[in-house]
N, C-alpha and C positions, 0 to 999 in steps of 0.2 A: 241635627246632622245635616238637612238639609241647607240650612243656613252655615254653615262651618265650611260647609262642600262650594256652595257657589263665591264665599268670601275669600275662601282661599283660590280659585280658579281666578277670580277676577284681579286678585292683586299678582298673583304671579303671570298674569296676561300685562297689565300694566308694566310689571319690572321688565318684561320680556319687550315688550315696546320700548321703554325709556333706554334701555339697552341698547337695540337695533334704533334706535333712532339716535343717541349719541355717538355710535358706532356710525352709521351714515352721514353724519352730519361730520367727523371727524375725517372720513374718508373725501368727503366732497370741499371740506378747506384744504386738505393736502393737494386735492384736484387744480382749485381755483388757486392756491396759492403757486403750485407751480406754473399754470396758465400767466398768472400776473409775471411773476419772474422773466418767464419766456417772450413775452410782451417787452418789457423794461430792456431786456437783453438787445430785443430786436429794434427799438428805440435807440440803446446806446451805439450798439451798430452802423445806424442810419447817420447818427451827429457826428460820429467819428469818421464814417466815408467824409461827407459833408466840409468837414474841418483839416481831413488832408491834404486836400487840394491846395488850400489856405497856407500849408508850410513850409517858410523858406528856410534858405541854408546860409548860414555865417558866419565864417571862420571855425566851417566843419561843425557847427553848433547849430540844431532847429531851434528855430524862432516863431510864433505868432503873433507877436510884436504889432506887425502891419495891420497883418487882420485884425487884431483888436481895437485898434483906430479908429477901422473901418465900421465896422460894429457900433463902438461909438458914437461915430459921426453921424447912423441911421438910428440911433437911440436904441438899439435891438436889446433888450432883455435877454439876458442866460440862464434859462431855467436848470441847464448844466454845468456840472465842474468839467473843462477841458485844462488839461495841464500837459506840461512838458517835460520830459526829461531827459536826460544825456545817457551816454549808450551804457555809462557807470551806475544807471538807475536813479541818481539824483535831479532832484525837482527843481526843475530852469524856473517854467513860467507857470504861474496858476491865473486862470479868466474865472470868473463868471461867481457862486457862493461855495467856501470854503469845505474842503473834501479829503479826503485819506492821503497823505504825505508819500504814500509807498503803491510800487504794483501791486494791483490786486485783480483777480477775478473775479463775480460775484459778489456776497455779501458781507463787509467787510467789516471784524467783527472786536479789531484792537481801538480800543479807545484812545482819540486823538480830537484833536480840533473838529470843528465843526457839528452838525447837527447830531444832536445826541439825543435817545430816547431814558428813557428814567432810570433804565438799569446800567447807564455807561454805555451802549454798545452801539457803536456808530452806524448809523443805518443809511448806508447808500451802497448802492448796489455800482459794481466797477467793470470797466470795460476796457482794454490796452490793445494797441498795436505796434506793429516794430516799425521807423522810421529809414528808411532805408535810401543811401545816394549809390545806386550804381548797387553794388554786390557789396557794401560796406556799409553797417549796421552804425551808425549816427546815433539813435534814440527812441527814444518812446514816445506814442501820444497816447496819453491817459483818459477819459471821459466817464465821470461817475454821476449820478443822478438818485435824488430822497426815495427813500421807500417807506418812508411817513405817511403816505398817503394810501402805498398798500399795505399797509400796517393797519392802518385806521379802517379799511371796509374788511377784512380780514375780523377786528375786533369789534365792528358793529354786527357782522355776522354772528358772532360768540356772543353777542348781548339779545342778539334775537332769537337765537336759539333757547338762551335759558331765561326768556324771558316767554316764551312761547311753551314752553316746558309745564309747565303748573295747568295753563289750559289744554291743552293735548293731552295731561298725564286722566284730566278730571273726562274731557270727552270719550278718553281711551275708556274709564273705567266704568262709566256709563253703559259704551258699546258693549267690552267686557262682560257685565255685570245680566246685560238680557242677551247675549251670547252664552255665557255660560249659564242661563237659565234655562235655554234650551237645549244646552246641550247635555245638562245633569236630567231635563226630565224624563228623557228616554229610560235611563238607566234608573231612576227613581220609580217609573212603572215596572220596569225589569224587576229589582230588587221586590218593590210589592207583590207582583204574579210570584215571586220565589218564595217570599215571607209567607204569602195567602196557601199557594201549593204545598209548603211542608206543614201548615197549621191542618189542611185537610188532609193530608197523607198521611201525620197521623193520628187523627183522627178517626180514618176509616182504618185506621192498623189497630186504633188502643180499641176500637168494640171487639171485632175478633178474639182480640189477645185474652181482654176482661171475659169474655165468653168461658174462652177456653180455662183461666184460671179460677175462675166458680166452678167451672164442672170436675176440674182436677180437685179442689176441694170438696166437690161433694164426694168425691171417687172416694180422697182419702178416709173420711167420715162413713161411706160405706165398707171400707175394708176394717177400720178402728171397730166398730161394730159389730161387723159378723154377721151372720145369719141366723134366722131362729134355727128348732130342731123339724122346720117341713120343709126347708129350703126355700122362704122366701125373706126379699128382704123384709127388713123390721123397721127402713124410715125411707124415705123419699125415692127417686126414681131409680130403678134400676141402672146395672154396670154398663148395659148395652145401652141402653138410652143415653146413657151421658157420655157413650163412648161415639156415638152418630151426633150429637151437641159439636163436638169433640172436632170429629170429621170434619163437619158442616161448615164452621171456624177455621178450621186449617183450610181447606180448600177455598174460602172467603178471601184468605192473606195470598196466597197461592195465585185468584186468578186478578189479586190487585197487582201482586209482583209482576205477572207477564203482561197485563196491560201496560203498565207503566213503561216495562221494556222495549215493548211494540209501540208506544207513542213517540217515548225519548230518539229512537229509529226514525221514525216517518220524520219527525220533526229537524234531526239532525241533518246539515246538511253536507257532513260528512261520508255516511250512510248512501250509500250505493246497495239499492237490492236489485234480483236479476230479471231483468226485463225480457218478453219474452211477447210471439202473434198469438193470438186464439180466438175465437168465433166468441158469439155471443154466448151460442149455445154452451160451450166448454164452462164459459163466466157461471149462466144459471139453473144450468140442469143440476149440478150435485146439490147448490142452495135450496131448490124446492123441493128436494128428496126430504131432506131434512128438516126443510118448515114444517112438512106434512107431517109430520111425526110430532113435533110441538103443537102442532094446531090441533090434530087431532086429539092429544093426550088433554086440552085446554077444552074441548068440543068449540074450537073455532073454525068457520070454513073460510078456506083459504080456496083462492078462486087464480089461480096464474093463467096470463094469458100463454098464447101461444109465442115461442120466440123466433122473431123472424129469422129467416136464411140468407145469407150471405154477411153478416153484417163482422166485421171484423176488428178486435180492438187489441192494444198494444197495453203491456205497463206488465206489472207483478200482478199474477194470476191469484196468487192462494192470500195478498192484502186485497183486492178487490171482491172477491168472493166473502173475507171475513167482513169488508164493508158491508156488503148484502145483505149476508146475515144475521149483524145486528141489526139492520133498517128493520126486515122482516119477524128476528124473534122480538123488536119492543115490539112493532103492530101487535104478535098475535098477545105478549104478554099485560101489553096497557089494553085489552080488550074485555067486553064483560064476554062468558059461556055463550055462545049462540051467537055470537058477533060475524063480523066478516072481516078479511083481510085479502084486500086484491094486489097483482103484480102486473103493469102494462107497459109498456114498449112504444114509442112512439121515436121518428124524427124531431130532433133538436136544434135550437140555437142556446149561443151564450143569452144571459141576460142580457139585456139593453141592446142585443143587434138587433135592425134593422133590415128590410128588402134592400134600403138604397145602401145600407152597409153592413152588405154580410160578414159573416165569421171567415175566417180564413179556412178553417177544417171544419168539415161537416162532425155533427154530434147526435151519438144517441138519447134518447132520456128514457127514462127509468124511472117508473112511479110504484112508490110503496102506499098505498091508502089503507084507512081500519074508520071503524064507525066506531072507536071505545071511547077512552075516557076524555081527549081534546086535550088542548094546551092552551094555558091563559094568556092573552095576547101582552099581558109582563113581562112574560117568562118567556116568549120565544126568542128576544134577544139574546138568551143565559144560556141554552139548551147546550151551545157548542164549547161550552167553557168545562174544562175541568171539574171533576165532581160535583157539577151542579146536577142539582132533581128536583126536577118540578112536585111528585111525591116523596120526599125521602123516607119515609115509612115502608109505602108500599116497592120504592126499589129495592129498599137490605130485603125485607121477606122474599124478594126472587133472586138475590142472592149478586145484583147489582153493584158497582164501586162508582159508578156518576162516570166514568171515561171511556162510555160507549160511543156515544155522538163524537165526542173528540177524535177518538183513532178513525170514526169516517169522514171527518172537516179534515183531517189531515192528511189521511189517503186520498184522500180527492185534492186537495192541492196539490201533492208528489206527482197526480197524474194529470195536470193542468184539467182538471173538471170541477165542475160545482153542486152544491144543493141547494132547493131553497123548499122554505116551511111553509104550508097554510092550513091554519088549525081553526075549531071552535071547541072553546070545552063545553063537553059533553056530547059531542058530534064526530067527534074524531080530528082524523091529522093525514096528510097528507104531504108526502116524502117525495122529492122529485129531484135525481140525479143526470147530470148529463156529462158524461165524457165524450172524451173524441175518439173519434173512428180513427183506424190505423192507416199511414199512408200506403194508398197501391201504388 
């Protein structure tokens, strides 16, 4: 596929060049050949001034007669046909090499004497004016001149062109060729993240499903059955037990579906959610109400600092609070019983700023720490990726889909903020957010 994709990008890059470049090349002889014409015009012009000076009058009849003598006499070469005619358009006097018998303007195209190219068709280019005694038209002076010679760099251009073609076509396809290598491999990683995301999606759909379709069969094999005569069953787990299996499953699929919802969201950037000012306080008072009640159900003590006053942030209130508190329920749920899980507050920069180059907006940061299970320093690069899990075991047993960390990598982008990781396994992990402060 891959190879299919870039062979075909490269050869319709090349047809798409040999095109536009036959097409320019076709456009710029029409150019230059009328250039050349306009040229020759303004040359026959020049000879024709030149030569009427030169024409006498007699017995009502022009003559160059004299002048051609003259010409003669200085040995002058005629690179031009100058010719004569009477005012009945018939040809007096012809000087100089052999040229079209009749008026003509430009490029004169009936086969007759003189220089002829292969197809019969006389190639000189012609030039007339009226001869004039007083107000009474006498005749013509004619002056034509080979266009054999604009003929020939006109058809040396058409030999370099297609002579130049074969290497251009191969450079072209070269360029092409790692051209359209980079420009399929975007879309080749694309297509991979989509191929790898629906191979996990469902995969975290078919354990669910399979849960739930054992337990519906054992349901069915409990109802086939019956009961003994004390009221209990007679084989395997009770109605209610396999009806919380049941539950446990569906709400499994349930909060893969709104994850997935809420990422596709953040991530789309069509998706406008409503922005809105709030304190720090508004962000983390309702999240530590609710750790507390996880930490404590876990006997984890959960130790939040105090949060400071004044400090004020902008973006979607109820995405940045769900950021929260995933950072703070993984702390307390990757923790062992008796663990710890702190919340602190600090003044912030971006990464990599600088005193001598500050951040344009001041930033607060946000630290999630726990002293449980750590993260292998493999695996921190992975953590922010789509259902990955450092334990996948112990994530499904809390009831996890791997698209925690992602929807907060992704909320923190929507709100130009960042996170970064520092872990040891078996020491714990520490979570540190920084968004920006709202402008006053």
């Amino acid at each position: 596929m891959k190879r299919h994709l870039r062979l075909q990008l490269t050869v319709e890059f090349v047809l798409l060049f040999v095109a536009l470049y036959f097409l320019g090349g076709t456009v710029a002889l029409v150019l230059f050949a009328s250039k050349l014409d306009a040229s020759l015009d303004e040359e026959l012009h020049d000879v024709a001034n030149g030569a009427l000076a030169s024409v006498e009058y007699s017995a009502g009849r022009p003559s160059l007669q004299n002048w051609s003598k003259r010409a003669a006499l200085r040995h002058d070469q005629l690179l031009s046909t100058i010719q004569v005619f009477d005012k009945e358009k018939s040809l007096l006097e012809e000087f100089g090499p052999p040229g079209a018998k009749k008026l003509s303007f430009g490029n004169v195209n009936v086969p007759q004497e003189g220089e002829v190219d292969k197809t019969g068709r006389l190639v000189v280019r012609s030039y007339y004016t009226e001869l004039m005694d007083g107000d009474r038209l006498i005749g013509y002076l004619q002056v034509q001149v080979s266009v054999r010679q604009r003929d020939e760099a006109l058809k040396q251009i058409i030999v370099t062109m297609l002579a130049l073609t074969p290497f251009l076509a191969l450079s072209v396809a070269l360029c092409g060729s790692w051209f359209s290598g980079n420009a399929v491999r975007p879309v080749e990683e694309t297509m991979e993240l989509l191929r790898q995301f629906v191979m996990d999606a469902a995969h975290e759909i078919n354990t669910p499903v399979a849960v739930i379709e054992a337990s519906l069969q054992t349901l069915e094999a409990e109802f086939e059955e019956g009961e003994d005569g004390e009221g209990k069953p007679t084989a395997g787990q009770s109605k209610r037990d396999i009806l919380r299996i049941i539950e446990r499953a569906t709400n499994r699929m349930k909060n893969l579906g709104q994850s997935l919802i809420v990422l596709s969201k953040l991530e789309s950037p069509q998706y406008q959610y409503e922005e809105e000012s709030f304190t720090l306080s508004e962000l983390v008072s309702p999240v530590v109400e609710e750790v507390r009640q996880l930490a404590r159900a876990r006997s984890i003590n959960f130790e939040p600092q105090a949060v400071p006053e004044g400090v004020r942030l902008s973006g979607n209130l109820d995405a940045l609070q769900g950021m929260l508190l995933n950072l703070l329920s993984n702390a307390c749920n990757y923790s062992k019983p008796g663990g710890r899980v702190t919340l602190a507050f600090a003044n912030g920069q971006a990464v990599g700023s600088t005193q001598e180059r500050p951040q344009e907006r001041s930033m607060i940061a946000i630290t999630v720490a726990d002293n449980g299970l750590g993260i292998p320093a493999e695996s921190l690069p992975k953590i922010f990726e789509r259902f990955y899990r450092v334990d996948s075991s112990r994530s499904r047993n809390l009831g996890g889909c791997g698209l925690g960390l992602s929807i907060v990598k992704a909320t923190l982008d929507r709100h130009r903020g960042e996170i970064t990781v520092l872990s040891n396994l078996g020491q714990g992990s520490t979570f540190t957010v920084r968004l920006p402060l709202a402008s006053s």
